[in-house]
C-alpha positions in Angstrom: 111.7 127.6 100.5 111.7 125.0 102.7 114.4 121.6 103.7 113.4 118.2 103.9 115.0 115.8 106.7 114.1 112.3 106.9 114.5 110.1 109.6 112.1 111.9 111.9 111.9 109.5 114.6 115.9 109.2 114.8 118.0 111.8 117.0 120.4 112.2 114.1 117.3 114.2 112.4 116.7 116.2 115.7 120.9 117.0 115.3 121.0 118.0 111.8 118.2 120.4 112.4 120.1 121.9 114.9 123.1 122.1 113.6 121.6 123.4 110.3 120.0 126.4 112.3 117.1 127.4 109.8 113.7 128.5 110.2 112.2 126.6 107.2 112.9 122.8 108.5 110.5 120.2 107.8 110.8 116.8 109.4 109.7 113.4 107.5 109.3 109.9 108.1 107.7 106.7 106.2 108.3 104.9 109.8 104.9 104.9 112.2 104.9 108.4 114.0 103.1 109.2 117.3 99.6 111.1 116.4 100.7 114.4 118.6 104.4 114.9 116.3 102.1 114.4 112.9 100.0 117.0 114.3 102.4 119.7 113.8 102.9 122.0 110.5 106.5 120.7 110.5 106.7 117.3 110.4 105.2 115.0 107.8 104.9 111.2 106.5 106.5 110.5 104.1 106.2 107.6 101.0 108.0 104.4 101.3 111.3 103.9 100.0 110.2 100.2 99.2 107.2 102.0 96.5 108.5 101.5 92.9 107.3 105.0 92.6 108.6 106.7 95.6 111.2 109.2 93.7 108.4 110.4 92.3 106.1 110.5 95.3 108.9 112.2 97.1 109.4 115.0 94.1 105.7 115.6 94.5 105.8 116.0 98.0 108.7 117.9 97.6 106.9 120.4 95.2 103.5 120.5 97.1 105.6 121.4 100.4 108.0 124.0 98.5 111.0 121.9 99.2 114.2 122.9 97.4 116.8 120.8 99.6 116.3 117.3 101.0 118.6 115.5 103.5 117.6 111.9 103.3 119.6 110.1 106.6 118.5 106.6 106.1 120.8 104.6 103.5 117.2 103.4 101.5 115.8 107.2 100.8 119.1 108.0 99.8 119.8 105.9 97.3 116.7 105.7 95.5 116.5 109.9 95.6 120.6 109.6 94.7 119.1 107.5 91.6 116.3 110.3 90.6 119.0 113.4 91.5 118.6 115.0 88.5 115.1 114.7 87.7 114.9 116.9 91.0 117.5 119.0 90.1 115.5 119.6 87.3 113.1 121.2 89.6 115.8 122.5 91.7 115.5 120.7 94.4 119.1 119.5 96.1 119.2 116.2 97.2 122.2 116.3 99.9 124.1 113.1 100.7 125.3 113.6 104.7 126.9 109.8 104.6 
């Protein structure tokens, strides 16, 4: 299984990860990303928190990537996925709240 942080391009991201010590991290963000950091296994872009549909473009992602716990840092993410939390707990997937 794999976790989910958002906020790729902020250092709070880079900080959780660390602080979270696990092998299975996968970075996200909807913000533009340089070319070279998409290019790698662990880091992804993620859907829009402005889509209408974006808790469910996020649980897909989340189910295609084998994601079971998400940490959504910026306030936008959070509150829509905080809105959808138990449709993804539904499919076990943990939607953490680090505010």
């Amino acid at each position: 299984m794999n976790t989910l942080i958002t906020a790729a391009a902020s250092a709070e991201a880079y900080r959780l990860k660390n602080q979270l010590n696990k092998h299975n991290i996968i970075l996200g963000d909807y913000l533009e990303l340089p070319a070279f950091m998409l290019g790698s296994a662990n880091m992804i872009r993620l859907p829009n928190p402005a889509s209408l549909s974006y808790a469910h473009e996020m649980l897909t992602l989340c189910l295609d990537k084998n994601i079971n716990t998400v940490y959504a840092l910026r306030e936008e993410e959070l509150t829509n996925l905080v809105k959808a939390e138990q449709l993804f707990e539904e499919y076990g997937i943990e939607i953490v709240n680090t505010k």
